[in-house]
C-alpha positions in Angstrom: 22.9 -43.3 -100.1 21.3 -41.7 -97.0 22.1 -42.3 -93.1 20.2 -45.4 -91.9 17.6 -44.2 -89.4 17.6 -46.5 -86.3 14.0 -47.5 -87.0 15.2 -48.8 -90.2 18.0 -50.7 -89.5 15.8 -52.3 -86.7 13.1 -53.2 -89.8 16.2 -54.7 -91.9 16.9 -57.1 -88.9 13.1 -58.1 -88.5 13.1 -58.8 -92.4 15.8 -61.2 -91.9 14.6 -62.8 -88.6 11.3 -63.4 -91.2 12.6 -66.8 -92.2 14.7 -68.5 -89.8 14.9 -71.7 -88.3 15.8 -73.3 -84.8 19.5 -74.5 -84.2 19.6 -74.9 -80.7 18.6 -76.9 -78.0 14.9 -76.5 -76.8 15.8 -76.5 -72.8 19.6 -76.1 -71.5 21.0 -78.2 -70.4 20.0 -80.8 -72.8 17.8 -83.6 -70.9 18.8 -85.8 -73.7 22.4 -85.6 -72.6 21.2 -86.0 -69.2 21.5 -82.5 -68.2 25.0 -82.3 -68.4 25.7 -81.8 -72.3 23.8 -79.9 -74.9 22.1 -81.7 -78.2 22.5 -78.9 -80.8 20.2 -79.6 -83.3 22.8 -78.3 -86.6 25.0 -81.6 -85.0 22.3 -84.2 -83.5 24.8 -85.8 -81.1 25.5 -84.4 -77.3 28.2 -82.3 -76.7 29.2 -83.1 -72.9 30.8 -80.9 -70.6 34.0 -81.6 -69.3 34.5 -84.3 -67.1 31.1 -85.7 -68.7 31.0 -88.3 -71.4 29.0 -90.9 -72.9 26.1 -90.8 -75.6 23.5 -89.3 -73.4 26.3 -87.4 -71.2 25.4 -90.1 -68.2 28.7 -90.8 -67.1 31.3 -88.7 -65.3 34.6 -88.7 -64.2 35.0 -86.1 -61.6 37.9 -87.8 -59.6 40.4 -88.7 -62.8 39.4 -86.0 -65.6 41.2 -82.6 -65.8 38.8 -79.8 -65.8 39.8 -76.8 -68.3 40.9 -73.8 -66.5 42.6 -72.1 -69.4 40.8 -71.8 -72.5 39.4 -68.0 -72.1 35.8 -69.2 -73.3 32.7 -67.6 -70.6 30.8 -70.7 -70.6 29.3 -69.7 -67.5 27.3 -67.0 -69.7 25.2 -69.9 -71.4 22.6 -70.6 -69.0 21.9 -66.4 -68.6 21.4 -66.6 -72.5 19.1 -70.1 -72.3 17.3 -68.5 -69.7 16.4 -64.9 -71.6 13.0 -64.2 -72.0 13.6 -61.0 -74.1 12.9 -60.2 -77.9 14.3 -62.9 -80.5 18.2 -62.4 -80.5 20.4 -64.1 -83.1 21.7 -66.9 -80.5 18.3 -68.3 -81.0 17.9 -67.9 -85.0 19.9 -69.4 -87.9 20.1 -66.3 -90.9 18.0 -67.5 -94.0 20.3 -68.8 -97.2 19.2 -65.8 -98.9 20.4 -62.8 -95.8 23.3 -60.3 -97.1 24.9 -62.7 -99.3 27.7 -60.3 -100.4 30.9 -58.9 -98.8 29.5 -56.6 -96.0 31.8 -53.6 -96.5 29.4 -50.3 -95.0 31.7 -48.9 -92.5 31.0 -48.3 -88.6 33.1 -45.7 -88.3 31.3 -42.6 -88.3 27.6 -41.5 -87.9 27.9 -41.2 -91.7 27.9 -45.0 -91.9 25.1 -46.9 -93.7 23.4 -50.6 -93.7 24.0 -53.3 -91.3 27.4 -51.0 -90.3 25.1 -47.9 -88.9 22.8 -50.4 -87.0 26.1 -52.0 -85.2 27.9 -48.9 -84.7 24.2 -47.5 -82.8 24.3 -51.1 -81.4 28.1 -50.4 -79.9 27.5 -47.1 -78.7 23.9 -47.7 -76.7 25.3 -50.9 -74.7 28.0 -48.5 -73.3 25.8 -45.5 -72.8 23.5 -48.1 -70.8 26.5 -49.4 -68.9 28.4 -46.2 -68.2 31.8 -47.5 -68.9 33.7 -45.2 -70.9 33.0 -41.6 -73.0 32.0 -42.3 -76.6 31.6 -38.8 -77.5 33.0 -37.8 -80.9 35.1 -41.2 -81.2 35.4 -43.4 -84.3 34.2 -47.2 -84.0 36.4 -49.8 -85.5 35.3 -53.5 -85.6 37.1 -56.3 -86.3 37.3 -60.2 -85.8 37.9 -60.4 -81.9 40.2 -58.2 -80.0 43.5 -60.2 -80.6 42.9 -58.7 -84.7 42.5 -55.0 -83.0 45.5 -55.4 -80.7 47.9 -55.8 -84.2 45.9 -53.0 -86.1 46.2 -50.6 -83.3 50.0 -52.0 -82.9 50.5 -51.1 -87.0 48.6 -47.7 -87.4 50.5 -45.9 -84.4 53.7 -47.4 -85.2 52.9 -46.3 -89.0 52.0 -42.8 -87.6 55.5 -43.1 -85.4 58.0 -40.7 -85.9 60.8 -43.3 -85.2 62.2 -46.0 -87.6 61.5 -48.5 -84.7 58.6 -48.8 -82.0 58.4 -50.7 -79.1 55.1 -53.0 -78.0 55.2 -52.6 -74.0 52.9 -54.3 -71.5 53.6 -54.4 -67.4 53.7 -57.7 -66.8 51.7 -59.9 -65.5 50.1 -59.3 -68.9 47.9 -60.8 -71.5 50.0 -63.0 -73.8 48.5 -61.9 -77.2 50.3 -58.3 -76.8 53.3 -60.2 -77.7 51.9 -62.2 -79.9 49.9 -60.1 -82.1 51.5 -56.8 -81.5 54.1 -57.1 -84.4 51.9 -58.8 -87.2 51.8 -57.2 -90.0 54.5 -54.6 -88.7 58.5 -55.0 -89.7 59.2 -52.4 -87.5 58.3 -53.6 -84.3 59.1 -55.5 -81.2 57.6 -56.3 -78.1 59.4 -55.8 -74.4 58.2 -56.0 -71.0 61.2 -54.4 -70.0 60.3 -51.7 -67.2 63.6 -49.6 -68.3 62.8 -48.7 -71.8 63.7 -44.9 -73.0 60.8 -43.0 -74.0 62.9 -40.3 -74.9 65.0 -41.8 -77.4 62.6 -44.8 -78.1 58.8 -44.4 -80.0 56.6 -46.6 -77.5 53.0 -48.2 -78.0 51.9 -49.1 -74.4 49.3 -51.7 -73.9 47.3 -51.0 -70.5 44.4 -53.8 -69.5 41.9 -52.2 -67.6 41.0 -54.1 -65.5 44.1 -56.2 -66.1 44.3 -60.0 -67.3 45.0 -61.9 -65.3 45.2 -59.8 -62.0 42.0 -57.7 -62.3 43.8 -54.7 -60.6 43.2 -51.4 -62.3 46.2 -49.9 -63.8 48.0 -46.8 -65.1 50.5 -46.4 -67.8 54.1 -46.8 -67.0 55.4 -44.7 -69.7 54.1 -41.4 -70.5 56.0 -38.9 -73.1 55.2 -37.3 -76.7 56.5 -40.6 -78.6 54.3 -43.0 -76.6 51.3 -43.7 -77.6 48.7 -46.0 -75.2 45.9 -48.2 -76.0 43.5 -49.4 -72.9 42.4 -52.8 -73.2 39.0 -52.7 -71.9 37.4 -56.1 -73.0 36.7 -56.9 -68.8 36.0 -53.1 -67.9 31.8 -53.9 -67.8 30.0 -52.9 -64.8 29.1 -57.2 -64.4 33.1 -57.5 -63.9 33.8 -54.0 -62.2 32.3 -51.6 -60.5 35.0 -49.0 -60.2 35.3 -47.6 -64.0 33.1 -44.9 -65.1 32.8 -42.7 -68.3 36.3 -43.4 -69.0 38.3 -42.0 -71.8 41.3 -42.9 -73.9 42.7 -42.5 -77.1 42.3 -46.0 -78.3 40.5 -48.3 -76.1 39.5 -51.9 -77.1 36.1 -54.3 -76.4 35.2 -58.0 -77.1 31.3 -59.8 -77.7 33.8 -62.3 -75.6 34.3 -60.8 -72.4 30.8 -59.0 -72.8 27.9 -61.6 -73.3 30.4 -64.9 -73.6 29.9 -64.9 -77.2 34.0 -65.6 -77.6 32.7 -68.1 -81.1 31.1 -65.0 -82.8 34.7 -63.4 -82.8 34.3 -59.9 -82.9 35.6 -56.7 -81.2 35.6 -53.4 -81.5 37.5 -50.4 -81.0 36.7 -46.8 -79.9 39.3 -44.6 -81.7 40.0 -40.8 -80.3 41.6 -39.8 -83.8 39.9 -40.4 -87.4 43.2 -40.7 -88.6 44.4 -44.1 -86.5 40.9 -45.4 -87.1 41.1 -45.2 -90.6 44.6 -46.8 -90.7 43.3 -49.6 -88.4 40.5 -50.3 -90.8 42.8 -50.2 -93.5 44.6 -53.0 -92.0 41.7 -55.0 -91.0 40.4 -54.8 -94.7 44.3 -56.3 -96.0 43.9 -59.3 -92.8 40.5 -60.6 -93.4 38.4 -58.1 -96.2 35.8 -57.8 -94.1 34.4 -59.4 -90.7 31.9 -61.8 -91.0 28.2 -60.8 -91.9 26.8 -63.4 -89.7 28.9 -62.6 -86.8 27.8 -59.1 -87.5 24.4 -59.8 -87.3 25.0 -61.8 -84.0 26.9 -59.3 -82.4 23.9 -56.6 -83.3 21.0 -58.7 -81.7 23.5 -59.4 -78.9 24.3 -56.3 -78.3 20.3 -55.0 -78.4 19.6 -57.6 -76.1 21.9 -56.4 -73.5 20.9 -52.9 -74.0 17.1 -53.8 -73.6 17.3 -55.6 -70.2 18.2 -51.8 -68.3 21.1 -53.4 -66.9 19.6 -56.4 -66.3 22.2 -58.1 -67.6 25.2 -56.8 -65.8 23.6 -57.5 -62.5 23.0 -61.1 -63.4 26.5 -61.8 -64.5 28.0 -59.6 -61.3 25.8 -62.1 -59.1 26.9 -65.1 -60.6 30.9 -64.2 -60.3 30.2 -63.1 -56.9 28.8 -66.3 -55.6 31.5 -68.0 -57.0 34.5 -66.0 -55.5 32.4 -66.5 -52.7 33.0 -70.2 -53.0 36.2 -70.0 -53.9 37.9 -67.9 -51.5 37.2 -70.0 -48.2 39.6 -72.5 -49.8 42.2 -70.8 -49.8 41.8 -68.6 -47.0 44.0 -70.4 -44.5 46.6 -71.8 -47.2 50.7 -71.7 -46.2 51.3 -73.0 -50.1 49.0 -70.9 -52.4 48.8 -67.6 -52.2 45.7 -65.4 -54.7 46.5 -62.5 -55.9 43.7 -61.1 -57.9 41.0 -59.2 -57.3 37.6 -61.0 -56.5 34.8 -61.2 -58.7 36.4 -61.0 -62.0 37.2 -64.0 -64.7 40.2 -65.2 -63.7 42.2 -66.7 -60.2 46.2 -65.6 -60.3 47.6 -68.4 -57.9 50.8 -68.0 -56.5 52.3 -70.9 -55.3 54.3 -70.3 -52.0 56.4 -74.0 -51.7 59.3 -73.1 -54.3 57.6 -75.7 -56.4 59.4 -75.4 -59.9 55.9 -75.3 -61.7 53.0 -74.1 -60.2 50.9 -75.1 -63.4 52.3 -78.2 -63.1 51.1 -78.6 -59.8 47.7 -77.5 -60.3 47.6 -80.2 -63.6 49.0 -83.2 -61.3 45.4 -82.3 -59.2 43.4 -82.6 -62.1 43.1 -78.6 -62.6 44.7 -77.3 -66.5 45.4 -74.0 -65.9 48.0 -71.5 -67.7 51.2 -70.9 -66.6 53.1 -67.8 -65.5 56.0 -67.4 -68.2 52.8 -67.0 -70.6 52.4 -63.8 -68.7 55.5 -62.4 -68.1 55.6 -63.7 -64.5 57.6 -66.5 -63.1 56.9 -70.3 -62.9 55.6 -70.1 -59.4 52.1 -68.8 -60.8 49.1 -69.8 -62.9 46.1 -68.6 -64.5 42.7 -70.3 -63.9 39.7 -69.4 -65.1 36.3 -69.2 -63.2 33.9 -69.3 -66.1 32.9 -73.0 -66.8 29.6 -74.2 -66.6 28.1 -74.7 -63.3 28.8 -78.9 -62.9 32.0 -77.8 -64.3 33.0 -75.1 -62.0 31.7 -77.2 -58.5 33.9 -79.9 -59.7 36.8 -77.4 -60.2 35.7 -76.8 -56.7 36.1 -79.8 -55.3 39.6 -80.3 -56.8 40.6 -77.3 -55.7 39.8 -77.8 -52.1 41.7 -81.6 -52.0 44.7 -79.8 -53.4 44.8 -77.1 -50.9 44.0 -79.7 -48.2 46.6 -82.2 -49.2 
């Protein structure tokens, strides 16, 4: 079959988008659910936001509900996406009954890829060109569901490729909790450690650098460097609307979300830019054995997504950096004069890493008696005396997470 030309992979989507049918809300938020819910039309009830409740939304509980600080999900992103003015994407379309109803297996690895997989792969590889973030030259593109599924392929195809009968998974801590929790599935012959005294000469490592890291926002380095350590950068926040500071980068593996990107976290899917055919093809090979394939319609998502975001000439990017900078802007005042809570992350970036200065035993649990669910520190590799918030909710959200933050700091 012969290479996809971009003009006809675009004409494939367009003959898709030619029978489709609404399946959200026609203004966000809803003013059935009196503004503070949405009424998706594929459920026909309101879905409130937190703190919110009642049939139309109408009532709220600011003072005794506990906003969600934890879950990871960029709310804050919908009311960029109900706001876009741009060409049809797929958040605005249901896929007719009839749309690539067989398994989806055209590969995006290589230029050589075909169908619906060359349209995502030229999808992939034009939002980074337009946001400058890394080097895609000459690199393979796996794509898999989310980047928790990448983390254990990546994990299994260089410990495969290992010339040890053991490897270790290492991440500095603080560190994302799904290194350690994905990094040996599907692999016998490994472990994770956070141990800052491994051997890499005696010991095959697989080093996990976040870049910018999670929950901190700092940018790192590796900590282990040697010919039996391998490293893959996890890059899902490293997107000029979170960072200004990473450029054209390059790395043997490094990893991306639709999560982190456009808020999309539902759609599940990630991808990977591989240095070396080889891994790639090994981390495909396990993706096919987890799940066969991704999903089509998530596919399809992620591809209008993606176009979209491409389209707006970095349009986008600004409008997300804006947002996160107003609201470290809000945030930091609270604390600024604080003898109990100390932050220590970098501004404008998804998450808050609070130390707590009192000796209190639980710093989550202090932030959850004051109404705030946050995650805590041992999740990370750090101590009880910190937690994770996130700054992503929807606006009502976030200014009541505001206001609960400021009584606690106060009190």
């Amino acid at each position: 079959m012969p290479e996809v030309t971009a003009v006809a992979a675009t004409v494939m989507v367009m003959m898709a988008l030619a029978s489709v049918v609404e399946c959200g809300p026609t203004t966000w938020p809803s003013p059935e659910c009196s503004g503070q819910g949405v009424l998706y039309a594929d459920v026909g009830v309101c879905e409130c936001f937190d703190c919110f409740s009642g049939a139309n939304c109408s009532k709220v509980d600011a003072g005794g509900c506990v906003v969600n600080a934890v879950g990871g999900s960029p709310l804050m992103y919908q009311s960029y996406w109900a706001q876009y003015d741009g060409p049809p994407v797929a958040a605005e379309v249901a896929l007719p009954a009839w749309y690539r109803t067989g398994y989806q297996f055209e590969s995006v690895l290589t230029p050589a890829s075909t169908g619906l997989g060359a349209a995502l792969r030229e999808a992939i590889l034009d939002v980074h060109a337009s946001a400058g973030n890394v080097n895609t030259e000459g690199m393979s593109v796996v794509v898999g569901s989310g980047c928790t599924l990448l983390i254990a392929a990546s994990s299994v195809a260089l410990a495969e490729a290992a010339p040890c009968e053991q490897t270790t998974i290492y991440a500095q801590p603080p560190y994302y909790d799904g290194y350690a929790n994905w990094a040996s599935v599907g692999a016998a012959n490994t472990s994770f450690s956070a141990s800052s005294s491994l051997d890499p000469q005696r010991q095959c490592i697989v080093e996990f650098v976040t870049l910018p890291n999670n929950p901190t926002g700092e940018l790192r380095s590796a900590v282990y460097s040697g010919s039996q350590v391998a490293h893959v950068h996890d890059m899902v926040y490293a997107w000029p609307s979170l960072t200004n500071k990473i450029h054209n980068y390059s790395a043997d593996i490094m990893l991306f979300s639709l999560s982190k990107l456009s808020g999309h976290a539902g759609s599940r899917i990630g991808w990977a830019l591989v240095k070396d055919p080889a891994v790639a093809a090994a981390m495909e090979s396990f993706i096919s054995k987890a799940e066969i394939t991704t999903s089509v319609d998530s596919r399809y998502r992620a591809l209008a997504i993606l176009r979209a975001i491409t389209a707006t000439r970095g349009g986008f990017f600004s409008a997300i950096r804006t947002e996160f900078t107003a609201r470290w802007n809000k945030v930091l005042p609270i604390f600024a004069s604080s003898t109990r809570f100390a932050i220590r992350s970098v501004p404008d970036q998804f998450y808050l890493w609070i130390e707590c200065l009192d000796g209190s035993t639980s710093c989550y649990d202090v932030f959850l008696a004051a109404g705030i669910q946050g995650w805590a520190g041992p999740s990370f590799g750090a101590s009880d005396a910190f937690v994770r918030l996130e700054l992503v909710q929807h606006d009502l959200v976030f200014d009541i997470l505001l206001t609960k933050l400021a009584a606690l700091v106060a009190a």
